[in-house]
C-alpha positions as CSV (number, residue, x, y, z in Angstrom):
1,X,62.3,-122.8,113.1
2,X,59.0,-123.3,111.0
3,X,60.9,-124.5,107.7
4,X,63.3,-126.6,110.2
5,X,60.6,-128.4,112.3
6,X,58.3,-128.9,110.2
7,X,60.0,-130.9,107.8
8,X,61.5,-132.8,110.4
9,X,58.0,-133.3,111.7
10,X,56.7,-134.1,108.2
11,X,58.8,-137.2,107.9
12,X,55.8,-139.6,108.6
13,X,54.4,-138.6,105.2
14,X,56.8,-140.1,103.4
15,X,57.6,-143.3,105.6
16,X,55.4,-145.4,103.2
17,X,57.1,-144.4,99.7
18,X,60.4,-144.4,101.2
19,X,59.5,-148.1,102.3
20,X,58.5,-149.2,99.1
21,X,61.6,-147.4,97.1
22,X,64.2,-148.6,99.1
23,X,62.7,-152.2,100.4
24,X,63.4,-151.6,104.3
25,X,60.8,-152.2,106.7
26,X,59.1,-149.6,108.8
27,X,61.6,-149.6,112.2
28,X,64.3,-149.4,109.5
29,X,63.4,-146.7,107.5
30,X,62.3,-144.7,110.9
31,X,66.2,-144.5,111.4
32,X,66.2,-141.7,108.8
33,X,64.0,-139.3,110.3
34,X,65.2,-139.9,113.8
35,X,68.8,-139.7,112.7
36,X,67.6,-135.9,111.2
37,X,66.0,-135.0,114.1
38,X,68.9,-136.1,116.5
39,X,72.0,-135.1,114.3
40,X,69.8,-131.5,114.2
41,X,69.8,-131.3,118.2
42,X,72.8,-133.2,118.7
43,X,75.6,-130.9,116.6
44,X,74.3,-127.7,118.9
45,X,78.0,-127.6,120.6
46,X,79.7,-127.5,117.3
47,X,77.4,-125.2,115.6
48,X,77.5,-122.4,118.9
49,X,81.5,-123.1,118.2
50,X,80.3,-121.8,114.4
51,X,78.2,-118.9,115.1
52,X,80.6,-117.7,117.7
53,X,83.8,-117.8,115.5
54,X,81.6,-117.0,111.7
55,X,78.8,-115.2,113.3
56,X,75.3,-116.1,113.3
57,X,74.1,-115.1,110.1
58,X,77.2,-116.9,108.1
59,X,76.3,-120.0,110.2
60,X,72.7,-120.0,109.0
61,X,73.2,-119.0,105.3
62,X,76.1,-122.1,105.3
63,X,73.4,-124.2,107.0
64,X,70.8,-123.4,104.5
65,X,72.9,-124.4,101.8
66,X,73.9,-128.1,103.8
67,X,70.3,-129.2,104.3
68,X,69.3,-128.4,100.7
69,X,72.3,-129.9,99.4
70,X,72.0,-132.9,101.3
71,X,68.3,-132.9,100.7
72,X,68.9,-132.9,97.1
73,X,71.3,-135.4,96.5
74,X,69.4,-137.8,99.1
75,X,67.2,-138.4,95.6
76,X,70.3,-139.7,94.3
77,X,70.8,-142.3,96.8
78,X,71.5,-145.5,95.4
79,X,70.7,-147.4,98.4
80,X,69.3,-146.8,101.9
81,X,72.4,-146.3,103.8
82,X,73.7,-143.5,100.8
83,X,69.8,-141.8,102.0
84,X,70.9,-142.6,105.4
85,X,73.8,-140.4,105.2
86,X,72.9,-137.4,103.3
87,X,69.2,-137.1,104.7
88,X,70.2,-137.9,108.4
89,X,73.3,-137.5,108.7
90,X,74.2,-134.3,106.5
91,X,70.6,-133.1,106.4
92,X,70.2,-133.2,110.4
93,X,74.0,-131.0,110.6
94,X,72.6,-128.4,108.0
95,X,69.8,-127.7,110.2
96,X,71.5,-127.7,113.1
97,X,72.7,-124.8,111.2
98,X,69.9,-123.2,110.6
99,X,68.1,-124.2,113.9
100,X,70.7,-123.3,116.7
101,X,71.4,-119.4,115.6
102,X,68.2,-118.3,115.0
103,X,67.4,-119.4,118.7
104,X,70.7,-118.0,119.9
105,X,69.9,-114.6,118.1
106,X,66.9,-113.5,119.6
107,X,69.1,-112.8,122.8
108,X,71.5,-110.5,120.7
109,X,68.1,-107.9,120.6
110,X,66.2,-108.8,123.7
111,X,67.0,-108.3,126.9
112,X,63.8,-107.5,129.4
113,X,61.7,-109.0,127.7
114,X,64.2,-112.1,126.2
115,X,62.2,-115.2,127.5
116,X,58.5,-113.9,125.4
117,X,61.1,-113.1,122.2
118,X,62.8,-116.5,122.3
119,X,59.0,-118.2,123.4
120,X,57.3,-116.5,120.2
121,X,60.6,-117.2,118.6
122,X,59.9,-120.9,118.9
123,X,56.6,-120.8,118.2
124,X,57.2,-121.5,114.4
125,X,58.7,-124.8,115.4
126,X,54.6,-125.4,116.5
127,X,54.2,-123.7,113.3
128,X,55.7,-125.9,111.2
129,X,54.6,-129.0,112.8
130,X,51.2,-127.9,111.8
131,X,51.7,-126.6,108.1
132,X,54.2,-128.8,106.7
133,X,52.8,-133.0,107.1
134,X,49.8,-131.5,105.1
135,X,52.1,-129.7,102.3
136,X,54.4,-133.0,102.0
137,X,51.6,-135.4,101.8
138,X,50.2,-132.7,99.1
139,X,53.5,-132.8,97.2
140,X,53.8,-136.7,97.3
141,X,50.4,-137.1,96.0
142,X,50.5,-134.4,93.1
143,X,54.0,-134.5,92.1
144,X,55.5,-137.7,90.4
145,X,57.6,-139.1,93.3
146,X,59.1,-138.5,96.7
147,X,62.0,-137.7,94.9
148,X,59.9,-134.7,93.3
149,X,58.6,-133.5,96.7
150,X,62.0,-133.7,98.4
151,X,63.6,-131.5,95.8
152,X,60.6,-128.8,96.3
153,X,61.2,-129.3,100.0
154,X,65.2,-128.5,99.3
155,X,64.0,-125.0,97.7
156,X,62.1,-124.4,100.5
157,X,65.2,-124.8,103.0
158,X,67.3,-122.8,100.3
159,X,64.7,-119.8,101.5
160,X,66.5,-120.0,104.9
161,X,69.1,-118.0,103.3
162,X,67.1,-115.2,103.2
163,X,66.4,-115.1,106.6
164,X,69.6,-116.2,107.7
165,X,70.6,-113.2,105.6
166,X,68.5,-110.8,107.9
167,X,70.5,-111.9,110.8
168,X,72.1,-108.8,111.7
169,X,74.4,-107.9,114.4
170,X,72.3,-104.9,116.8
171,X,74.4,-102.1,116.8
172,X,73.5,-99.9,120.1
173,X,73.4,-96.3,119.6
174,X,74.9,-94.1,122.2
175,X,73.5,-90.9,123.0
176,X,75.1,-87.9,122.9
């Protein structure tokens, strides 16, 4: 929820640049950050389809690998509506991904006391909002383009591997 959020939430530090590379005014280039955030939110039917047929840990690791993917190849983008489609588009389903099972999951282990899990659960989203406008308008003003700090950003998604790796079914012990 932390790497998830807060780069969606750190999209305002790059508005400018992106402006500038791809000549589209502000609403326009807006369209790119909304379009991540909404795809994310939006795909939640499909991706509970995912994580109930593939599990919740294949779901996340497969999600990790869509954002970054899409985050790395939106440096590519020729134009604004190639950006468009990998950043938003394929960037907001990849972390729909991510997002939607590690929400779901903290049911699979809680039960009395589900609501404070999934609450400090979702506290990295707050988290992330906090930590990562500062680190993106770090990266953008050491590193040698957006392009730069969007390909450190993609090996920070890739890390949601990991934890999507940790994701493991609870197996209940009986007693005896």
């Amino acid at each position: 929820n932390c790497i998830v959020d807060g780069i969606v939430y750190s999209f305002g530090s790059f508005l400018q640049t992106l402006m500038l590379h791809f000549s589209v005014d502000e609403g326009t280039m807006t369209l790119a950050g909304s379009l991540l955030s909404g795809v994310y939110m939006c795909v939640g039917p499909i991706v509970s389809a995912l994580a109930n047929k593939y599990g919740c840990r294949t779901v996340t690791i497969a999600g990790s690998f869509v954002a970054a993917t899409a985050f790395t190849v939106s440096t590519l983008a020729p134009n604004y509506y190639t950006f468009l489609l990998f950043y938003g588009v394929c960037g907001g389903l990849g972390f729909g991904m991510i997002y939607l099972p590690a929400v779901v999951f903290v049911g699979y282990y809680f039960e009395a006391k589900r609501s404070l899990a999934t609450g400090i659960a979702v506290c990295g989203s707050g988290f992330g909002a906090f930590i990562f406008p500062p680190l993106s308008t770090y990266l953008l003003e050491n590193l040698s383009s957006w392009k730069s700090a969007n390909l450190v950003l993609a090996c920070i998604i890739l890390s949601c591997i990991i934890f999507g790796g940790k994701l493991r079914k609870f197996q209940s012990k009986k007693r005896l």
